[in-house]
C-alpha positions as CSV (number, residue, x, y, z in Angstrom):
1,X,5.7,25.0,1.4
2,X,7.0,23.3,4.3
3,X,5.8,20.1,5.2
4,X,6.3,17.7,8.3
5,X,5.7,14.1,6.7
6,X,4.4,11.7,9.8
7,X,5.3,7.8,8.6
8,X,3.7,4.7,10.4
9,X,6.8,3.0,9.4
10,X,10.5,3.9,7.7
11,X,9.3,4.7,3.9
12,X,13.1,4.6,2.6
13,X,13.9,2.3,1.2
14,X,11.1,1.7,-0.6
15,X,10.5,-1.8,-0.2
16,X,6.6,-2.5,-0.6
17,X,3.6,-1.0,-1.6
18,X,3.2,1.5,1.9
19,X,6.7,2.5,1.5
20,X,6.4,3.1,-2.7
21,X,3.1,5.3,-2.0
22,X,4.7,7.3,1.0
23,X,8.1,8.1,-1.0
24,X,6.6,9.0,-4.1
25,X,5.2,11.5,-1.9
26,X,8.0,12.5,-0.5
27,X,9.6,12.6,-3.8
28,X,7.8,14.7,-5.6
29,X,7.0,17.3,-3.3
30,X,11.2,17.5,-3.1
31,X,11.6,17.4,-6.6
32,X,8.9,20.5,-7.0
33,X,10.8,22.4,-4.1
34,X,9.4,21.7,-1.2
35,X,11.0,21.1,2.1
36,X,9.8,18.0,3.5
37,X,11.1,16.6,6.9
38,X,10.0,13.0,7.4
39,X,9.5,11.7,11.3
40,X,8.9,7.9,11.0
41,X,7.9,5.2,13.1
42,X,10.3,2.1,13.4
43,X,9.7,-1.1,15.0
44,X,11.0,-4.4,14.7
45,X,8.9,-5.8,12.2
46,X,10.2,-2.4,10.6
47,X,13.4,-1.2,11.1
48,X,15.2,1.5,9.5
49,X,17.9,-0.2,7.2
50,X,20.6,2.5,7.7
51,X,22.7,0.3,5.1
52,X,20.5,1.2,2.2
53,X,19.3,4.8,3.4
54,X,21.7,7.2,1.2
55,X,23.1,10.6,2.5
56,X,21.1,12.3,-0.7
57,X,17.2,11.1,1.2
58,X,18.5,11.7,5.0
59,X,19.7,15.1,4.0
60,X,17.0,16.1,1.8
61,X,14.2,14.8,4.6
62,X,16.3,14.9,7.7
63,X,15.3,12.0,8.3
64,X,14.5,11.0,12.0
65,X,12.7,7.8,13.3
66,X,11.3,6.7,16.7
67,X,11.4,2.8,17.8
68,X,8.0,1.7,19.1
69,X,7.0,-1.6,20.3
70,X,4.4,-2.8,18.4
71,X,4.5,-6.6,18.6
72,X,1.3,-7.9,19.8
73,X,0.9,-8.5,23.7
74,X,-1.4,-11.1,25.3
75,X,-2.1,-8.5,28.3
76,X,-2.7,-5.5,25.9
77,X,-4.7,-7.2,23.0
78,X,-7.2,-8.6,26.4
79,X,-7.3,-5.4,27.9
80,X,-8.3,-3.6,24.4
81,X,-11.0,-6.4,23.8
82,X,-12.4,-5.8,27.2
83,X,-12.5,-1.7,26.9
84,X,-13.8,-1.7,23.4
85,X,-10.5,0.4,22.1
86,X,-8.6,-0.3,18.9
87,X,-6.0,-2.4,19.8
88,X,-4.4,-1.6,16.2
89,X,-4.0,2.4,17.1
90,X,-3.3,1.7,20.6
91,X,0.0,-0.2,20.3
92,X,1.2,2.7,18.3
93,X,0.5,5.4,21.1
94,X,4.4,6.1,22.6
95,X,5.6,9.1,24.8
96,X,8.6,8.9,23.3
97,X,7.2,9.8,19.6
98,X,5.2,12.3,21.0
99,X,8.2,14.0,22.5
100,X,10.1,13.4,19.5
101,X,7.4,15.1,17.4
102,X,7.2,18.0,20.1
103,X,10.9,19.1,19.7
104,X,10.3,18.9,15.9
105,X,7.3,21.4,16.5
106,X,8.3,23.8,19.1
107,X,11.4,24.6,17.1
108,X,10.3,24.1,13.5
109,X,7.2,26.2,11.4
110,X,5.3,24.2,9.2
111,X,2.1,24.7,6.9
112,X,1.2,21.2,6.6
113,X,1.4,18.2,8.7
114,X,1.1,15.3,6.0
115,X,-0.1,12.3,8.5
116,X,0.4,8.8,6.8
117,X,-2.5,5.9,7.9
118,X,-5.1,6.2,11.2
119,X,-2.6,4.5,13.0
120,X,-0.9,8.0,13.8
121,X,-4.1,9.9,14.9
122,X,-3.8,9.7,18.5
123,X,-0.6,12.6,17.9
124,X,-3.3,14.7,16.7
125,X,-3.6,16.8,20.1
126,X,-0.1,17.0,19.9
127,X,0.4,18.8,16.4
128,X,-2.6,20.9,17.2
129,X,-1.0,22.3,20.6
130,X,2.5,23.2,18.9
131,X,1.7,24.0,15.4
132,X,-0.9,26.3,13.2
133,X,-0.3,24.2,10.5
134,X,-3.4,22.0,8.3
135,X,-3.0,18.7,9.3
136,X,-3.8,15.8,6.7
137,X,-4.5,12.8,6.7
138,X,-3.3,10.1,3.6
139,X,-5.9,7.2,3.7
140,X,-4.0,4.7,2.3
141,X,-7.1,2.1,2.5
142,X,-10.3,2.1,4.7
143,X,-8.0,0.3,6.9
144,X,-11.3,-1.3,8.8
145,X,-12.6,-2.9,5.8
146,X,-9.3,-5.1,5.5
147,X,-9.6,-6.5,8.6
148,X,-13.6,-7.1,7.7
149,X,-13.1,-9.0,4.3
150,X,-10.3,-10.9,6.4
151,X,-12.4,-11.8,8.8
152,X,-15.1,-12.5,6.1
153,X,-12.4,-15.2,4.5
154,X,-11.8,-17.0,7.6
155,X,-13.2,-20.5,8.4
156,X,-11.8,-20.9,11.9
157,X,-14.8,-19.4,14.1
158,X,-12.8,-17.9,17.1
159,X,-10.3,-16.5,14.9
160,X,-13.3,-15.1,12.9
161,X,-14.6,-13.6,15.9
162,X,-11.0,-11.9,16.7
163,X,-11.0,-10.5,13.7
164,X,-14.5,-9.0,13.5
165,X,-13.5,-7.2,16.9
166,X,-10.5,-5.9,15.3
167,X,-12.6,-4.5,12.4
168,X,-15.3,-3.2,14.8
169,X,-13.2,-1.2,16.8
170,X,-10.9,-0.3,14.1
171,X,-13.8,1.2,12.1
172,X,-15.6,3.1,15.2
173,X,-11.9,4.5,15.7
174,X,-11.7,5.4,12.2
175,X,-15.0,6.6,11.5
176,X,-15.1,9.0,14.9
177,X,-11.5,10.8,14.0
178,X,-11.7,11.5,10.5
179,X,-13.4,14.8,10.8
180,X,-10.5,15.9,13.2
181,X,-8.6,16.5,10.1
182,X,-8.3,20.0,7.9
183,X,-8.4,17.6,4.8
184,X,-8.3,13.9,3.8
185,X,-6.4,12.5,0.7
186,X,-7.5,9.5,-0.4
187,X,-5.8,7.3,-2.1
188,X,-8.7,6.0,-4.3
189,X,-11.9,7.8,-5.6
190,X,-13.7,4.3,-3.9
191,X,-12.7,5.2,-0.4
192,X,-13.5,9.0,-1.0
193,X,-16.8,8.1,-1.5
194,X,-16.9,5.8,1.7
195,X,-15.4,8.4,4.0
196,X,-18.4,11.1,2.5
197,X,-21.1,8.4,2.7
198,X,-20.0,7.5,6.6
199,X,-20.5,11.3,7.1
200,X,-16.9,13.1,6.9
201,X,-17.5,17.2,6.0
202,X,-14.0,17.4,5.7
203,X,-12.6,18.6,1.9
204,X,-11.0,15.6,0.5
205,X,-9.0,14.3,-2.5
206,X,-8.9,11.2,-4.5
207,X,-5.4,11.3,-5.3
208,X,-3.5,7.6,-6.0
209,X,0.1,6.4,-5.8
210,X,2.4,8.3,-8.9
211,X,5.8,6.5,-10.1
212,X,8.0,7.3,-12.5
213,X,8.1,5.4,-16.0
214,X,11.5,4.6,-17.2
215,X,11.8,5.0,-21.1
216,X,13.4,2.2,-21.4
217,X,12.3,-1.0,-18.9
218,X,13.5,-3.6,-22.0
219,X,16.5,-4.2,-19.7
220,X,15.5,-7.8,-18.8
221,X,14.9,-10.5,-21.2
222,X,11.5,-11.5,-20.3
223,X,10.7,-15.2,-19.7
224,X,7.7,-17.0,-22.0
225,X,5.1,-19.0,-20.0
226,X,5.9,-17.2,-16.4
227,X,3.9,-16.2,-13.7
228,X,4.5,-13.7,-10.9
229,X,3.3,-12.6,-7.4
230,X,5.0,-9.8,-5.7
231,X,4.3,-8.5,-2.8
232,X,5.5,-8.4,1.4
233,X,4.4,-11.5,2.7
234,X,3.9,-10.0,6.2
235,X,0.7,-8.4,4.8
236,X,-1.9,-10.5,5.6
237,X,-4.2,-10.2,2.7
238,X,-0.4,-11.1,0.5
239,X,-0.2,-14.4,2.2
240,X,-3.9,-15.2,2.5
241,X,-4.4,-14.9,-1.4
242,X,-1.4,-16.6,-2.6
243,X,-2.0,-19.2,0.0
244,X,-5.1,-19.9,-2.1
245,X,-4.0,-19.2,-5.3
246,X,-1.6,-22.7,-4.9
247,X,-4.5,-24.1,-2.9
248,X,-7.2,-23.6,-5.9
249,X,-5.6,-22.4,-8.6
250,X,-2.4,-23.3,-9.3
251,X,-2.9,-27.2,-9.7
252,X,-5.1,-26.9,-12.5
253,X,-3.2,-24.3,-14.1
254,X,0.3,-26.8,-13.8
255,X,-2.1,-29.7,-15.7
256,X,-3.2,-27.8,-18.4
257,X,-0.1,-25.7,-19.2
258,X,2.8,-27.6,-17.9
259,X,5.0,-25.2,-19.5
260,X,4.1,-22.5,-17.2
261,X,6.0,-21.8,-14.5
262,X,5.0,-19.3,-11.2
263,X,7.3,-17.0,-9.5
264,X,6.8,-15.9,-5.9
265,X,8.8,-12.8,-4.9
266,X,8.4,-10.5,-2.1
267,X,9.5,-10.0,2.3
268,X,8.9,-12.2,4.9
269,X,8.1,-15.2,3.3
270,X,6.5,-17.6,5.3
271,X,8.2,-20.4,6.4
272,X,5.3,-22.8,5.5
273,X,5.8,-21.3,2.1
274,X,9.3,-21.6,1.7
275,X,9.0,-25.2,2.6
276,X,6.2,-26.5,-0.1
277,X,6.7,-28.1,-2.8
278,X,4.4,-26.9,-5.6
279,X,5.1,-28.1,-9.0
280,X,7.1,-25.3,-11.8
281,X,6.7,-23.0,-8.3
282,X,9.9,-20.8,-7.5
283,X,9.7,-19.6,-4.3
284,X,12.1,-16.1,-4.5
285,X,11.5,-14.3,-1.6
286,X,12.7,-10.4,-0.9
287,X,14.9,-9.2,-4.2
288,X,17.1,-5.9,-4.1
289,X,15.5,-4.9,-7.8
290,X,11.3,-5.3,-8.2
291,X,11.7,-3.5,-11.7
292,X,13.9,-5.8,-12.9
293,X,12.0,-8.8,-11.5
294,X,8.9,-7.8,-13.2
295,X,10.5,-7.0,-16.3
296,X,11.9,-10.3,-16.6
297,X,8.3,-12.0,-15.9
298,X,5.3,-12.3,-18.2
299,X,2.6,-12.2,-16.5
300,X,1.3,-10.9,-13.1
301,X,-1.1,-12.5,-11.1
302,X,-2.8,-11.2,-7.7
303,X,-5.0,-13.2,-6.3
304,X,-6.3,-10.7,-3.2
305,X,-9.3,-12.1,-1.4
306,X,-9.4,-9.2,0.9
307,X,-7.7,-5.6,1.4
308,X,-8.7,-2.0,0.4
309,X,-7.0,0.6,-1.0
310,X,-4.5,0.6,-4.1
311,X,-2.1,-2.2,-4.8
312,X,1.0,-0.3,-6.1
313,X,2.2,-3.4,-7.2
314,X,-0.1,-3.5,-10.0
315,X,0.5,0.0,-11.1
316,X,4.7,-1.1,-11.2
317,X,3.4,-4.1,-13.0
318,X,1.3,-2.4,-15.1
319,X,4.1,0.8,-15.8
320,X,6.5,-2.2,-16.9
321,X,3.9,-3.1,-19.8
322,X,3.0,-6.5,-18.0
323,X,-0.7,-8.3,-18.2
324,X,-2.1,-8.3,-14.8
325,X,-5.1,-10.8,-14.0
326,X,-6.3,-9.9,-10.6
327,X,-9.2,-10.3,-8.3
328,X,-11.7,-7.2,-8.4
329,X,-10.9,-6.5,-5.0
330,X,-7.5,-6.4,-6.3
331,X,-8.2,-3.9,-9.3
332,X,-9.9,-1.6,-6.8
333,X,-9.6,1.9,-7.1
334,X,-7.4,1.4,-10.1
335,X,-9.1,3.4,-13.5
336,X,-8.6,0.1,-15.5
337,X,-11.3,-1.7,-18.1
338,X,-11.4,-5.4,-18.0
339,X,-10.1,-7.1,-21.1
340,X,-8.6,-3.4,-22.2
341,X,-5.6,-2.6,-19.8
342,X,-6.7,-5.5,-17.3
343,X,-8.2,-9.0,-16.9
344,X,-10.3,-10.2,-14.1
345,X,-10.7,-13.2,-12.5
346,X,-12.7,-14.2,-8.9
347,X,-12.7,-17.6,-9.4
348,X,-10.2,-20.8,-9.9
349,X,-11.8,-21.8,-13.4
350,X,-11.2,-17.7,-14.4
351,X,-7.8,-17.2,-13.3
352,X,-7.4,-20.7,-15.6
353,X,-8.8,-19.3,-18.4
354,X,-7.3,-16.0,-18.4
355,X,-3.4,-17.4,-17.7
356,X,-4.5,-19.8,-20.9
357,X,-5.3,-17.0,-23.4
358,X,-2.7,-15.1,-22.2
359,X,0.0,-18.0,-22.7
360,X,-1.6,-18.9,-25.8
361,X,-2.2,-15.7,-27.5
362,X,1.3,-13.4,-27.6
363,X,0.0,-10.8,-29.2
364,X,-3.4,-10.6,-26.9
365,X,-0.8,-10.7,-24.0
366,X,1.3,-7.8,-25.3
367,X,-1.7,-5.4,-26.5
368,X,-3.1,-5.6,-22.4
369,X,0.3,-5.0,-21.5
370,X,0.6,-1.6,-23.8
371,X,-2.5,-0.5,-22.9
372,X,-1.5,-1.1,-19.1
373,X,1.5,1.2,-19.9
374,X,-0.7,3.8,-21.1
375,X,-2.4,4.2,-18.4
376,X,-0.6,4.5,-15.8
377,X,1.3,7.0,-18.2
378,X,-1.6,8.8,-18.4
379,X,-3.3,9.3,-15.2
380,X,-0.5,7.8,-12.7
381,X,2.8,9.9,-13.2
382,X,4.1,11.3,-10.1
383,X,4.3,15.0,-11.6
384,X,0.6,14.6,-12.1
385,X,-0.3,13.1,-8.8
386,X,2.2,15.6,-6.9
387,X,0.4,18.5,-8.4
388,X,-2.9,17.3,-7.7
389,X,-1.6,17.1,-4.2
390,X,-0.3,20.5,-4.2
391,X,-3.6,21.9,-5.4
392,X,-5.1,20.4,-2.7
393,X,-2.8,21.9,-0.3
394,X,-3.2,25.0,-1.7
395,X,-6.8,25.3,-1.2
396,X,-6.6,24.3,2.2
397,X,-4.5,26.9,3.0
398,X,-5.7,29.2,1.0
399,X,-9.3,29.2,2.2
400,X,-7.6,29.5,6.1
401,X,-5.9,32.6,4.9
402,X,-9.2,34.0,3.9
């Protein structure tokens, strides 16, 4: 098949959860002989990092990107408020991506147009003017409901109030476009079944994030009594959750196990963050190896108040044989048990108890961590997830031809 593969930002390097999901894509669809050309959105939050893109991915993709401006603007966040529009879809509407992605069409022939996030829909009527090909779209998250349990989590009331608009017209956006798609792949079973409840007919695909397992990750010597948080930092529900996790959590934690020590890794740390002073806290920031800095780390900890979707970060975590005590919002859409291949904890006193057996029970620590392994052996590979997403293509196309 060949495949256009529409990005709402650069997904090489991969960097962070967005960029793992899209590449893995990417990735596997190559490695099973596809062509796949990738058109990307860059902006200056960002950028395409020429200095870590290899020859091997730009020639395999040819690679092409489009700057767009979308910092947030005073004049343009008021004017969306007072129309009613989505001011998160709007800033990403440019004429010079929609040229870009004309030229690509007018002289290319593809049979699928693989279009990454909501963000990207208003390029629908574009792709459908130059090109016969199915166009789908890879929900990530229910990217309104974000943006809700945000709002949900926030004291200040006009920021609240902000932030329910956002959602509003984020999920009236959302909600209206979805059945202008040939086919919707979801990226958890859990948003599936919200698109079909909120009354998309299209067909549709629970299909989550795929890595690759290394058979041998005991290339780090792992640290006793440390704790870990990975994850970009410019994501709101990242900061909001660690921000509380040291606000609620972590004092008790530091009195009871003074041994223990947290590790906070990940982009755009905050420079509120970076200039704390929690006690046994390590403030890393962005490293160049995330499989290396899990594998030297015991424990994982994500402490998400808010989001939707799939936190690849577990699943890395979780491939690397690590213990992962997350919120439940957290766990979503992930096929894990509680106390099996995961612990659970929504509460200060939980997250307490949980890092305690963990630190205090090896061999309790080690038999979540295997099971973890398994799992994602099982039922997160990428040549499992790539053929479940060729199968869906398939059909799609198929049925057309018919």
């Amino acid at each position: 098949m060949k495949i256009l593969q529409l990005c709402n930002k650069p997904p090489y390097p991969p960097v962070d959860g967005g960029t793992l999901a899209m590449n893995s894509i990417t990735s596997g669809l190559l490695g099973n002989g596809h062509s796949v050309k990738v058109l990307s959105v860059e902006s200056d939050k960002h950028k395409v990092n020429h200095r870590l893109m290899t020859d091997e991915y730009t020639n395999a993709t040819r690679f092409e990107a489009v700057h767009i401006d979308l910092n947030i603007h005073i004049p343009g966040a008021f004017a969306a408020w007072l129309t009613g529009e989505s001011y998160h879809v709007k800033r990403f509407q440019s004429p010079k991506f929609a040229q870009k992605l004309t030229e690509i069409l007018k002289n290319e022939t593809f049979d699928i147009v693989h279009v990454e996030s909501i963000f990207l829909t208003p390029y629908l009527p574009v792709i459908r003017k130059y090109s016969n090909a199915k166009v789908i779209l890879r929900a990530h998250n229910v990217e309104h409901l974000i943006w809700q349990r945000l709002a949900d989590c926030t004291h200040n009331c006009l920021k609240r109030s902000y932030l329910k608009h956002l959602s509003l017209t984020l999920k009236s956006y959302e909600l209206e476009h979805i059945n202008n798609y040939d086919g919707i792949v979801c990226i958890t079973r859990k948003d599936m079944e919200y698109f079909a409840a909120s009354g998309c007919t299209k067909p549709m695909a629970a299909i989550p994030f795929g890595i690759d397992l290394a058979d041998d990750i005991e290339y780090a010597q792992e640290e006793g009594n440390s704790l870990f948080h990975i994850g970009s930092m410019d994501w709101q529900p990242n900061k909001e959750g660690v921000q509380w996790f040291l606000r609620e959590v972590w004092g008790e934690i530091h009195a009871k196990l003074p041994q223990a020590r947290l590790y906070l890794a990940g982009r755009k740390m905050p420079d509120k963050l970076l200039k704390a002073k929690y006690p046994n806290v390590s403030i890393v920031g962005e490293i160049p190896d995330s499989m290396y800095f899990i594998a030297s780390k015991k424990i994982n900890v994500v402490p998400l108040l808010s989001g939707s979707g799939i936190r690849v970060k577990i699943i890395e975590a979780m491939s690397a044989g690590k213990v992962v005590i997350s919120t439940s919002i957290g766990a979503e859409g992930i096929n894990c048990t509680d106390g099996k291949n995961i612990l659970l904890a929504n509460t200060p006193q939980e997250f307490v108890n949980q890092v305690q057996r963990c630190l205090d029970d090896s061999e309790f620590c080690r038999t979540i961590g295997d099971n973890a392994r398994r799992l994602i052996k099982e039922e997160y590979s990428i040549s499992k997830t790539t053929a479940n997403l060729e199968n869906f293509y398939n059909n799609l196309l198929t049925e057309s031809a018919q």
